[in-house]
C-alpha positions in Angstrom: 24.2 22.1 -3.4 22.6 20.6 -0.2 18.9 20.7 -0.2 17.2 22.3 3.1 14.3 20.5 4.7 12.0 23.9 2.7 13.3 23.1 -0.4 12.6 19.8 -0.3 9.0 20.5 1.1 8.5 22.8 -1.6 9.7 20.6 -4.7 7.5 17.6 -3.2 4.5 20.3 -2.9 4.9 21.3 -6.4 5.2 17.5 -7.4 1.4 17.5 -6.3 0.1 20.9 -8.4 -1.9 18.8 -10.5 -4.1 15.8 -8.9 -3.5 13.4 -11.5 0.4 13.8 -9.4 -0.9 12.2 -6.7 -1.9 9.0 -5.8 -2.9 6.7 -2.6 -2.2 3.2 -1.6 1.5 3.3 -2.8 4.6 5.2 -3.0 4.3 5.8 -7.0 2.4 5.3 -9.6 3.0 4.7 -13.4 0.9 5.9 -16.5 -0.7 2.2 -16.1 -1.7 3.0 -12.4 0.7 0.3 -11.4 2.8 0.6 -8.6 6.7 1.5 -8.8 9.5 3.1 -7.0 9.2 6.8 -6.6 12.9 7.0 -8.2 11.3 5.6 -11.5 11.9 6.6 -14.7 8.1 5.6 -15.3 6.6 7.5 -12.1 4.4 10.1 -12.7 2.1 10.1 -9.4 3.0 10.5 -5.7 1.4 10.0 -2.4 2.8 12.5 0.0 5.4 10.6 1.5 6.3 9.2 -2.4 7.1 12.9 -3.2 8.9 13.6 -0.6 11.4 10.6 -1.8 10.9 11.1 -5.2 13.0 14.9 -4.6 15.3 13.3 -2.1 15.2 9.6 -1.5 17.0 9.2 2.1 19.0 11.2 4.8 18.4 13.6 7.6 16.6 16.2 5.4 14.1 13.6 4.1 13.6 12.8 7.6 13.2 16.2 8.8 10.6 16.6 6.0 8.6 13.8 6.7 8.3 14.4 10.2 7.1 17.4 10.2 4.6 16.7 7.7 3.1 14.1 10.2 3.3 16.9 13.0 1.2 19.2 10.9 -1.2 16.8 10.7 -1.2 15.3 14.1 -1.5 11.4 12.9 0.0 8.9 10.5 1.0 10.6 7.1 -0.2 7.6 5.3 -3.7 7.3 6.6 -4.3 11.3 5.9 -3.1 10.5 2.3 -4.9 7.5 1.8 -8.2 8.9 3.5 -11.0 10.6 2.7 -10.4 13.9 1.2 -6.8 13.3 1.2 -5.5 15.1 -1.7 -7.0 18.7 -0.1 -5.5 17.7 3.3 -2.2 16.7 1.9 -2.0 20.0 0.2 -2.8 22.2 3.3 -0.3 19.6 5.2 2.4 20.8 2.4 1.4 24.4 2.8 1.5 24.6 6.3 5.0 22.8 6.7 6.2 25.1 4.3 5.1 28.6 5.8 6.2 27.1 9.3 9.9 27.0 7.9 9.2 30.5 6.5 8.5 29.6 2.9 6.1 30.3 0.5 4.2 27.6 -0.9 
C-alpha cells in the first residue's frame, strides 16, 4: 500500500512522542549519540527531517512531506530543528502539517 503525504506526516510525528526520539545536528542518532543513517538498524532518535526519512526514505511523498513542513514554518526546517526550542516547534510544525491535510495528530 502507497503511503499518502498524512500518513507519512503522522508516522514521523509519532516517531517524535517521546523527546529522547529526537535529536539535532544530524539525521539520526544511535543509543551512543553517534550519528547514523535514519534507515539504521541502530537509530533510535530523529531530527524532523530524519523522521520523515526514517518512514519513507525518498520519492514524491517524502518530498511533499518535507515541503510542507518547511511552509508551516516559514524558514529552513533544519535551523527550526536545530534552534532554540526546537523540539516544541517541531512538534507544532508536525501538528499543523497534519490538521492542514485533514488529519489528526
Amino acid at each position: 500500500m502507497t503511503k499518502s503525504t498524512l500518513d507519512v506526516l503522522t508516522e514521523a510525528y509519532h516517531l517524535l512522542d517521546d523527546k529522547k526520539r529526537w535529536t539535532q545536528g544530524a539525521l539520526a542518532r544511535d543509543f551512543f549519540g553517534e550519528a547514523v543513517s535514519e534507515q539504521a538498524a541502530t537509530a533510535v532518535a530523529f531530527c524532523a527531517a530524519g523522521a520523515v526519512y526514517r518512514v519513507i526514505p525518498s520519492g514524491k511523498i517524502c518530498w511533499d512531506a518535507l515541503d510542507l513542513l518547511e511552509d508551516v514554518v516559514e524558514e529552513d526546517l533544519t535551523i527550526v530543528n536545530d534552534g532554540p526550542d526546537g523540539y516544541r516547534r517541531i512538534r507544532a510544525a508536525f501538528r499543523k502539517a497534519i490538521r492542514s491535510l485533514g488529519g489528526k495528530p
